[in-house]
Each structure stands twice: as structure tokens, then as C-alpha cells.
C-alpha positions as CSV (number, residue, x, y, z in Angstrom):
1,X,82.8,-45.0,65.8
2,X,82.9,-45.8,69.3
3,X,84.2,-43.6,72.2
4,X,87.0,-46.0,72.7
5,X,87.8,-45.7,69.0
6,X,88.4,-42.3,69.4
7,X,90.5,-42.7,72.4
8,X,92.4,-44.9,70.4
9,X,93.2,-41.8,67.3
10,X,94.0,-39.6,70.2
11,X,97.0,-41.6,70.9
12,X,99.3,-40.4,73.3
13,X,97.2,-36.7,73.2
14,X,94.0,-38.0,74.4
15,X,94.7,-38.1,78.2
16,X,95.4,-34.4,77.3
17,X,92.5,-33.3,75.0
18,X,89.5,-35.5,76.7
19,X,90.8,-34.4,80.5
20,X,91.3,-30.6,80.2
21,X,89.6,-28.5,82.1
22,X,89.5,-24.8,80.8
23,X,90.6,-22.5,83.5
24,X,90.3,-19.4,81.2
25,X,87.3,-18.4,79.6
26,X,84.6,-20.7,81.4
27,X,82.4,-22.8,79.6
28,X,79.4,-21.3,82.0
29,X,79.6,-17.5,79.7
30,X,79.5,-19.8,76.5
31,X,76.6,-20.4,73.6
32,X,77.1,-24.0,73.5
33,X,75.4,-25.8,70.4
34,X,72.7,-27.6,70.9
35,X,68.8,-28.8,69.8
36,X,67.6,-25.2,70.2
37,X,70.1,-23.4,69.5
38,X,68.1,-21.1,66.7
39,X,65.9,-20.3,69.1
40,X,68.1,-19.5,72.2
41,X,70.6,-17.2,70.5
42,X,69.2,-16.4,66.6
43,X,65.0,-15.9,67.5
44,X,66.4,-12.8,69.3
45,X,68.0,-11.4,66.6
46,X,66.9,-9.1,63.2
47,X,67.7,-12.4,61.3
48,X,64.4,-12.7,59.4
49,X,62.2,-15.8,59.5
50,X,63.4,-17.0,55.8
51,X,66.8,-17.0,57.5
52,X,65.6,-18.9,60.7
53,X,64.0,-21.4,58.2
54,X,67.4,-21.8,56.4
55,X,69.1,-21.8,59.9
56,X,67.0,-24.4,60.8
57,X,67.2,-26.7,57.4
58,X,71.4,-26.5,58.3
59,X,70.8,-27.7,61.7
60,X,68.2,-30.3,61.0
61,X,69.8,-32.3,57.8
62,X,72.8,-35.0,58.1
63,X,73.9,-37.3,60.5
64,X,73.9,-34.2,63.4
65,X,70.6,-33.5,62.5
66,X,69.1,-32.2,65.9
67,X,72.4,-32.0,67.6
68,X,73.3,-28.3,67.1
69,X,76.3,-29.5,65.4
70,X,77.3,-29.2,61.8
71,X,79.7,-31.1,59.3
72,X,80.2,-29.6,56.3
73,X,82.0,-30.8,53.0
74,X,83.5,-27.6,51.2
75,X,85.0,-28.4,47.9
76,X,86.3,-24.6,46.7
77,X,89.7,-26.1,45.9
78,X,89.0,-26.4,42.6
79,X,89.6,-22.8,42.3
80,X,90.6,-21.8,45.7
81,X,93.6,-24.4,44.6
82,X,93.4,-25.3,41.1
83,X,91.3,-28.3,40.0
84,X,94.2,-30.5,39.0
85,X,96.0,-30.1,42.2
86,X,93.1,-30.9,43.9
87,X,91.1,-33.5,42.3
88,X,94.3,-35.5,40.2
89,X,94.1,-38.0,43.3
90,X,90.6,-38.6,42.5
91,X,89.5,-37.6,39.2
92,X,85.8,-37.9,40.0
93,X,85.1,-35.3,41.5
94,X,86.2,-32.9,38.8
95,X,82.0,-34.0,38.1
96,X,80.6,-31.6,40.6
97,X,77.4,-34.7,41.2
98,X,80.3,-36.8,42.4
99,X,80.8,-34.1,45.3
100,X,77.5,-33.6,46.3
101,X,76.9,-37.4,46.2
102,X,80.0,-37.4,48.8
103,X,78.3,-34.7,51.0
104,X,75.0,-37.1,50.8
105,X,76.2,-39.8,51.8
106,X,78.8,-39.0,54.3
107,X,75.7,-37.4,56.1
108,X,76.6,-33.8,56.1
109,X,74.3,-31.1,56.9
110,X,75.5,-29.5,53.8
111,X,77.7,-29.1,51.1
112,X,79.3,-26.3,50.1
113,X,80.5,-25.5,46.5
114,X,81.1,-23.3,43.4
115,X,78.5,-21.6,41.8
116,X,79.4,-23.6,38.5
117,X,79.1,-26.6,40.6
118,X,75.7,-25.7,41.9
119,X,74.0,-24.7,38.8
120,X,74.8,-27.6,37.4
121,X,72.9,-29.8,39.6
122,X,70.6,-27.3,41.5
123,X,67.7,-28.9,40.1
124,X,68.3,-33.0,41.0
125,X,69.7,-32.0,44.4
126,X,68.9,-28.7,46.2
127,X,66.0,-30.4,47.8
128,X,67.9,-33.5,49.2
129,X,70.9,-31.3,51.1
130,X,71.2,-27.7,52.0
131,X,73.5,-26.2,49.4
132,X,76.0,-23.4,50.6
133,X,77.5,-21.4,47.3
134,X,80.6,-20.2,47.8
135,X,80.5,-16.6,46.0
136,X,83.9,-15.4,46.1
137,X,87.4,-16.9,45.6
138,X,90.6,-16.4,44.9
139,X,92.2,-17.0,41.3
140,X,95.6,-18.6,40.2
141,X,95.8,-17.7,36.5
142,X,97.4,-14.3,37.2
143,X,101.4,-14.6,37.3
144,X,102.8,-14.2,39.4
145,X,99.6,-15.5,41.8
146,X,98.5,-13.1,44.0
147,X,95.9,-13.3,47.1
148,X,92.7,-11.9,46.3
149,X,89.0,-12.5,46.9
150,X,86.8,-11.6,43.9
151,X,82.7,-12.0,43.2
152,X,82.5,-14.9,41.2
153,X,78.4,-14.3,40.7
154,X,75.4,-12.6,42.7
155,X,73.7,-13.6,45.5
156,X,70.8,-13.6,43.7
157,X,72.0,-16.0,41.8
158,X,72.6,-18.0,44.7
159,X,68.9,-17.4,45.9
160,X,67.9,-19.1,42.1
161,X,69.8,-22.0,42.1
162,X,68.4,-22.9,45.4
163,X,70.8,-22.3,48.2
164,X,70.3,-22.4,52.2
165,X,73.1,-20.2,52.4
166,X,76.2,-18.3,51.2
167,X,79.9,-18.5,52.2
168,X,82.6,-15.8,51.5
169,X,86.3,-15.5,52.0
170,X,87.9,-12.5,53.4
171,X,91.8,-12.1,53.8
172,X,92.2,-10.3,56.9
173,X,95.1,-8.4,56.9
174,X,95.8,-8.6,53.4
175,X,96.0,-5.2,51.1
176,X,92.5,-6.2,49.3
177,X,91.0,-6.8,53.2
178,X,88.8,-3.2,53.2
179,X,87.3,-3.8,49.8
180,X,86.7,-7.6,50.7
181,X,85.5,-6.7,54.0
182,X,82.9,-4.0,52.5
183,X,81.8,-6.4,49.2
184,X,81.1,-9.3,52.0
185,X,79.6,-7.0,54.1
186,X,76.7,-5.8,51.4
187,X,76.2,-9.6,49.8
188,X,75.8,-11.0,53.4
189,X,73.3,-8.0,54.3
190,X,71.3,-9.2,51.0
191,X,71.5,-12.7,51.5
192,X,69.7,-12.3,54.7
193,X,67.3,-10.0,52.9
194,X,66.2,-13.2,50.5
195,X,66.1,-15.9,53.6
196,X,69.7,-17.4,53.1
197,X,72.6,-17.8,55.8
198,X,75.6,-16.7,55.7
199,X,79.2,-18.6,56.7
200,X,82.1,-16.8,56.4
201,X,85.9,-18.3,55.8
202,X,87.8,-15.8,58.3
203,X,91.5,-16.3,56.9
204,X,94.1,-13.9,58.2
205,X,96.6,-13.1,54.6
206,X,100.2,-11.5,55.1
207,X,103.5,-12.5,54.6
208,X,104.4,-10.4,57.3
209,X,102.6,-12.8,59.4
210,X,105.4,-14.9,59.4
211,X,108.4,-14.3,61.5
212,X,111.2,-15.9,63.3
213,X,110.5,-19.6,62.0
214,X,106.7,-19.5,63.4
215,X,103.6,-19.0,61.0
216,X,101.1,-16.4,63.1
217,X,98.7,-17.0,60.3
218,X,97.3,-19.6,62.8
219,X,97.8,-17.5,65.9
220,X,95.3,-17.6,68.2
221,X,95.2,-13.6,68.9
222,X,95.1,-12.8,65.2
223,X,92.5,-15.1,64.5
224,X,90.3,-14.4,67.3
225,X,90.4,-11.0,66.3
226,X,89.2,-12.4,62.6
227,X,86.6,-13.9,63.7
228,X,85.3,-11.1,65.7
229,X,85.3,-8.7,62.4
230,X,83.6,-11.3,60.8
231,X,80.5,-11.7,63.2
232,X,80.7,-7.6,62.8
233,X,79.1,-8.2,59.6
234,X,76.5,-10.6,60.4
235,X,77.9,-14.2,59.6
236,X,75.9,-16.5,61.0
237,X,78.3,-19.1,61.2
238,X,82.8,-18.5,60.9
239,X,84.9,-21.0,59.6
240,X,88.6,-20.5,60.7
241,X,91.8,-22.6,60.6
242,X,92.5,-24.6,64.0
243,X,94.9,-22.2,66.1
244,X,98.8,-23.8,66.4
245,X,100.1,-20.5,68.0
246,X,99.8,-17.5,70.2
247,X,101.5,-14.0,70.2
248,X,100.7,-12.8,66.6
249,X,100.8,-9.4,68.0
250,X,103.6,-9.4,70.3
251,X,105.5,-11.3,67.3
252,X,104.6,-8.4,65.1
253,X,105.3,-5.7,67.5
254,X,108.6,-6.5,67.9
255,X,111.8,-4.6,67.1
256,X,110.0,-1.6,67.3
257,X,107.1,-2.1,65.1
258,X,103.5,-0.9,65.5
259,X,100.6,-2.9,65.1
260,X,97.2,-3.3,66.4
261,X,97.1,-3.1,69.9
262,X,97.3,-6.2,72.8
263,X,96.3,-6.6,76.2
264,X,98.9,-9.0,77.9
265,X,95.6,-11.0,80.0
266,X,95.0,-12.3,75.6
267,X,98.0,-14.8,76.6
268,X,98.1,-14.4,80.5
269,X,93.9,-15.4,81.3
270,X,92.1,-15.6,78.5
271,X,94.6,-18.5,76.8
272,X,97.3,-21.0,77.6
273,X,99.4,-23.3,74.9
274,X,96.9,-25.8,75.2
275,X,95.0,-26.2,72.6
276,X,91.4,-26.6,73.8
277,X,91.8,-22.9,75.1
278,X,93.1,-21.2,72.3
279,X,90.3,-22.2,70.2
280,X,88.3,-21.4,72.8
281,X,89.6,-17.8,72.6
282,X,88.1,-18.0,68.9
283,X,84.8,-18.8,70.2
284,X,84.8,-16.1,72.7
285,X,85.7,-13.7,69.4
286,X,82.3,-15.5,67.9
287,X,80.4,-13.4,70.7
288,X,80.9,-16.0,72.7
289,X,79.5,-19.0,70.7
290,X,76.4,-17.0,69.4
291,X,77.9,-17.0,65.8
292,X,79.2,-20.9,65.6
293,X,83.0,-21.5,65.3
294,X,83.6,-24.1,62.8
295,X,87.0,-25.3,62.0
296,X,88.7,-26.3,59.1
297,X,89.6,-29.4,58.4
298,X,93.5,-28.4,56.6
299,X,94.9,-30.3,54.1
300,X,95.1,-34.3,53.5
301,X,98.5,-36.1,54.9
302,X,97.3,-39.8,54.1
303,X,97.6,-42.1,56.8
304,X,97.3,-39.9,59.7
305,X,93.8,-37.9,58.5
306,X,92.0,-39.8,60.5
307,X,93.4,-39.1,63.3
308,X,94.1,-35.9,62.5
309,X,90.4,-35.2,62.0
310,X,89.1,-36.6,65.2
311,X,91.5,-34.8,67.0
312,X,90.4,-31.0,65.4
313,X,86.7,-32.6,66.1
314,X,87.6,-33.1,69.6
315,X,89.6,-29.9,70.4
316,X,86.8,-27.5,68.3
317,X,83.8,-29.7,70.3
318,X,85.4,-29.0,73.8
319,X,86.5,-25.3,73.0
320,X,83.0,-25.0,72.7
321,X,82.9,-24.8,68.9
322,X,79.7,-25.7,66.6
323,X,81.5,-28.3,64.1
324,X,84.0,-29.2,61.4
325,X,84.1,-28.3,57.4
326,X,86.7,-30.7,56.3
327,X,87.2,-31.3,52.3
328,X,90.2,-32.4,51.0
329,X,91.0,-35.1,53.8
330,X,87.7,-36.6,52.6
331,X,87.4,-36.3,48.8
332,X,91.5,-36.7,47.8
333,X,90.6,-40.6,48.6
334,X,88.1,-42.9,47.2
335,X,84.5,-42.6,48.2
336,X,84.2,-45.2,50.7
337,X,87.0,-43.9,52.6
338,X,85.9,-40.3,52.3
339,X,82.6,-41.2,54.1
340,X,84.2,-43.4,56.7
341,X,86.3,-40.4,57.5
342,X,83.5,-37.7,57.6
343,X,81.1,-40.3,59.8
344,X,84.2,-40.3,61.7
345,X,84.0,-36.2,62.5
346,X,80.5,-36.7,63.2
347,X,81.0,-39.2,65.9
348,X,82.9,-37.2,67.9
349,X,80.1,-34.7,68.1
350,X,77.6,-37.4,68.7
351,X,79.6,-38.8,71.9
352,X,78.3,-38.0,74.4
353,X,81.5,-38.7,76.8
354,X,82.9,-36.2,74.9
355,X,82.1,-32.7,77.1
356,X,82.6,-29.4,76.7
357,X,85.6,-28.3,78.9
């Protein structure tokens, strides 16, 4: 895809999103992603030289191969879900082949998957794409449903079957968060142990997150401060939703409630409403880019996911982020179009006329 191209999916936004200039945090403090990026930020760190190897094998596979960039398919949905919501608009990939096939040859540097799903083909495919098992999930058999991360196999496991790495879900903020937060913590300290990376999916979970008509779920604040309890535990890499709002604390602290605590320069300096620099306050909560931000790539709309995607791709590249992990825009539609969408992601991150702001 072309840079005009992606002028063109920008619409009317991409005077705005290819223009900014960040006047908050400054790109200069920033751990931008590039060629060596294992060796600038993780050769200093206890990560072990398995892991850098693993690191490496994530950075080095795909279309972004050598970039410092990553695009990741993550088909959880399945479970995450439930498989016939997710795959009844394309049967297919209810085979988990047909997934990894899409990762292949949409050029990912990895996809990332059940442990059922894994196993299943570890043997015909964990040497042609870095494999990233998913090890918890959330279940929606239980009535009434109810939002809880639970081990779904060992890391060890993971480890056998051939993975580069492991990915875990906590719910920040939820009731389950300190038993999630302590179960992640000890798998990801293990999976480092045994060589493998470690993504975490840094979703915030409370319905009290929602007030007044706005969803704070997607706050920038409460997010940011996600992320940074994730990199607490040593993910190498955090996946978080795209921000859509600010305030999450103010919002909650409101008519006399108590919660957390805020410093107003979160909203006054170190954000504004655009949206370049309130994912860029995610980074910051990344230690600053040193554990990569990658953004998710929300659920498929049809005619606009295109566009939808290389806008995220555009706003998570010049917030200084490391890349996108988009799944359902790309596997709820047939193959060909799948790929054509994930090559699309990729370009942006291969542009070079697309800066960091």
C-alpha cells in the first residue's frame, strides 16, 4: 500500500493524525522501535539469552522483519468470545491450520492462539512462525457469564509444543485482578526461566468504569496505569485497547467517591484529546517504550475496517507504539481479504513518511 493510499483511509483525519506534533511527552525521552531494539533496551536487562533469542525470532519473522515492529494475529475469540460468534462469518477457521495459515501468509511476526489450537499443529508449523500460546482466558459457559481469567494449561506446556512466547490476560480492576495479577506474575517469571517471551493483554474490567454515558474502560489514565502494572511483572511486550477517553479517575472520583489517586498535569501536560498523545501516555506507562505498546485491533465493522485499521496503525506508530494485534477485522472475512487487510497494518509501519510525532 502506498503512502498516498493511506492518506486516502485517513479521510478527513489524516491532516490531523500525519501533522501532529506531540507537545506533551517528547518523542526525544522515548524507546522508539527499531532494528536493534533487543539490544538497546532488552541486552541490559536479567532477560536471559533463551529469551533474547525468542525476542529476536518475534522481531525478525513477517513482513516487519527487521523493522522493530510487530503485527500479530490473535485468535482467543474462540473462547475469549465463543467460537460460534466468532468464526460463524467464516467457518474455516473453527480448523485452527486455517488460522495459522492466515498469520503465514498475511506476513505476521506471529500468531497467537489457544493451547488446543497449538497442539494441534505444533509439529507442521512451530518452525515456520513464532507461536504465542495464549494461557489464560476467560469462559462463557457459567450463567450468568462472569469476567474472569483462569489457567487454561502450564507454561510448560507452552515450552513443549514449541512456543516463542506466552500471552496472558489480566482484568485490572476487576474483583479477580490480585489473584490474576499474582498467577501472571509466577507463569511470566517461569516463562522467562525456559527462554519464552512474554505479552500481556492489559484490559481494565469494572462496570463501575462506566459513568455518565462515557466508557472509561478505554480511558487513557486508567489504561496507562494498566500498562504500567503490567511491565511491573516483566511483560516484555503489552497489548492494550486504543484510548477513546481521558478522566477515568476524575470520572470515578466524583460525587464524593475515592479512588486511586490523580495528579491534574495526567490531563493538563502529559495528555491532550488528541489522540496521538493519549496513546502516547500509554507508552510512557510502558517505561517509556522499553516494554512495546501494541494495540488492539477492536472488533470487525465491515466496510470501514480498513480504514479503521490503518488509522489505529497510524496513531499507535506516531505515539511511539511497537505495532498492531488485530484478529477479528482480519479472519471474520474471507482469506484474501484478511491478508490484504493485515499487509495493510504493516504498511503503515513500513512507511517511512510516516514519523513518530
Amino acid at each position: 500500500m502506498s503512502y498516498n493510499k493511506i492518506v486516502e483511509l485517513l479521510g478527513d483525519k489524516a491532516d490531523s493524525l500525519l501533522n501532529h506534533s506531540c507537545k506533551t511527552i517528547s518523542k526525544d525521552v522515548l524507546h522508539i522501535p527499531n532494528p536493534n531494539f533487543v539490544d538497546q533496551v532488552f541486552l541490559q536487562s536479567n532477560r536471559n539469552p533463551q529469551v533474547l533469542r525468542s525476542l529476536g525470532a518475534l522481531f525478525n519473522s513477517g513482513r516487519l522483519a527487521g523493522t522493530g515492529y510487530t503485527s500479530i494475529l490473535p485468535v482467543d475469540q474462540g473462547i475469549e468470545h465463543s467460537a460460534g460468534a466468532s468464526f460463524a462469518k467464516n467457518p474455516i477457521y473453527f480448523d485452527p491450520e486455517n488460522i495459522i495459515k492466515l498469520a503465514i501468509e498475511g506476513g505476521c511476526n506471529a500468531v497467537a492462539t489457544t493451547f488446543g489450537g497449538l497442539a494441534m499443529m505444533s509439529r507442521k508449523y512451530a518452525h515456520k512462525i513464532p507461536f504465542v500460546v495464549k494461557i489464560n482466558h476467560n469462559e462463557l459457559l457459567t450463567y450468568p457469564n462472569k469476567a474472569d481469567q483462569i489457567m487454561y494449561g502450564s507454561v510448560e506446556e507452552a515450552w513443549n509444543l514449541g512456543a516463542t512466547a506466552v500471552g496472558a490476560t489480566i482484568y485490572f480492576g476487576s474483583d479477580n485482578a490480585s489473584r490474576q495479577i499474582q498467577e501472571v506474575a509466577a507463569a511470566f517469571e517461569r516463562a522467562h526461566e525456559l527462554g519464552m517471551a512474554t505479552i500481556l493483554w492489559c484490559y481494565t474490567r469494572n462496570d463501575a468504569f462506566k459513568r455518565d454515558g462515557k466508557d472509561y474502560h478505554v480511558s487513557a489514565d486508567l489504561t496507562g496505569q494498566a500498562n504500567h502494572l503490567g511491565v511491573t511483572i516483566q511483560a516484555d511486550i503489552i497489548k492494550q485497547k486504543l484510548p477513546e477517553n481521558n478522566g477515568g479517575y476524575k470520572a470515578l472520583n466524583s460525587g464524593g467517591s475515592s479512588y486511586g489517586k490523580l495528579d491534574e498535569r495526567i490531563y493538563t501536560e502529559l495528555t491532550s484529546e488528541h489522540p496521538i498523545d493519549l496513546c502516547r501516555y500509554q507508552v510512557a506507562n510502558c517505561y517509556m517504550g522499553r516494554a512495546g505498546l501494541i494495540n488492539s485491533g477492536g472488533d470487525s465493522k465491515g466496510s470501514t475496517d480498513m480504514a479503521d485499521a490503518v488509522r489505529t496503525a497510524v496513531i499507535n506508530k506516531r505515539a511511539g507504539g511497537m505495532g498492531l494485534i488485530s484478529g477479528r477485522k482480519a479472519f471474520q472475512r474471507p482469506i484474501k481479504e484478511g491478508v490484504e487487510l493485515l499487509n495493510a497494518i504493516q504498511d503503515v509501519y513500513l512507511a517511512k513518511e510516516v514519523t513518530i510525532a
